[in-house]
N, C-alpha and C positions, 0 to 999 in steps of 0.2 A: 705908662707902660701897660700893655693890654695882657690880659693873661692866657694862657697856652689851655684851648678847652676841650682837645682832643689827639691823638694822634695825627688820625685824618689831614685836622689843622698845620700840626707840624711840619709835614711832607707838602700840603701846598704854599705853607709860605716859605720855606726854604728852598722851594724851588724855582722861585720869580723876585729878582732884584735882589739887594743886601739885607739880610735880617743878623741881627745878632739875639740870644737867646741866652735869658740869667737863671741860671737853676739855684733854688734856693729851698729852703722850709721855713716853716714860722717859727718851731722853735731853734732854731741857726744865729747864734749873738752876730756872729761875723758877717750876715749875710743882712741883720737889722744894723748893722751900723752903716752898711754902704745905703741903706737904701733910700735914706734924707738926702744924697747927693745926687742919684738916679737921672733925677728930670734934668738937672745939669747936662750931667751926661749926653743923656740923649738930645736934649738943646746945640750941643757942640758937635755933635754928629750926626744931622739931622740926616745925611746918608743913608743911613741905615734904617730899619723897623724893630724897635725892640720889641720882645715879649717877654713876659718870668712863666719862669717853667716849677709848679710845686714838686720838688723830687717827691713828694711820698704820696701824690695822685698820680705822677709816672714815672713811678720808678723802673718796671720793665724797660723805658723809653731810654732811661737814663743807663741802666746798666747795658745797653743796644750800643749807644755811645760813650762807654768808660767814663761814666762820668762818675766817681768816688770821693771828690771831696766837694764841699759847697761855702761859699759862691762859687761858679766857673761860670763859664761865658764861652758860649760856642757861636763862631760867627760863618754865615752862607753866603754865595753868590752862586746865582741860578742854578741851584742843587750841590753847588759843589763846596763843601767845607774848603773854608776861606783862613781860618784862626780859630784858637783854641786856648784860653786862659784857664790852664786846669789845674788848682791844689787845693788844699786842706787849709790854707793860710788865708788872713786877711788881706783884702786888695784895699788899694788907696783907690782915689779918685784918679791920680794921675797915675797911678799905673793903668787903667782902667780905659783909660784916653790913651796915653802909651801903647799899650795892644792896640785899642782903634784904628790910630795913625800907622801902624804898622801893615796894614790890612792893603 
């Protein structure tokens, strides 16, 4: 997963083809325990472009997009939000995939 190194970045890859985007922090237990399945993840949906998003290098970016609890997952199609996996709570793998397939 490539990491989110600007806003700039954000705005153009959200706006060409499917990205999905994992906002997280380093210190987040719940957002270190999904992330040894990740490559899976994204192995199973190679549709997409994933990026991780550090909430607390963009946070303004983050509060633009309500995003308040971490992990979420915000998913795009040629600018247009597509899906939105957003709580406070741990995500499994297949919930994770579940949203995907949903898309």
């Amino acid at each position: 997963m490539k990491n989110l190194e600007s806003v700039e970045q954000f705005n153009a890859i959200k706006a060409e083809g499917k990205s999905v985007f994992m906002f997280s922090a380093d210190w987040c237990g719940d957002c270190k325990y999904i992330e040894p399945v990740m490559p899976e993840i994204e192995a199973e949906n190679e549709d997409f472009a994933f990026y991780h998003v550090d909430r607390d290098a963009f946070i303004d970016l983050c509060a633009d997009l309500a995003i308040f609890g971490i992990p979420s997952f915000l998913a795009f199609e040629d600018g247009e939000e597509v899906g939105r996996f957003v709580s406070k709570d741990r995500k499994t793998k297949e919930e994770i995939n579940d949203f995907l397939a949903a898309i």
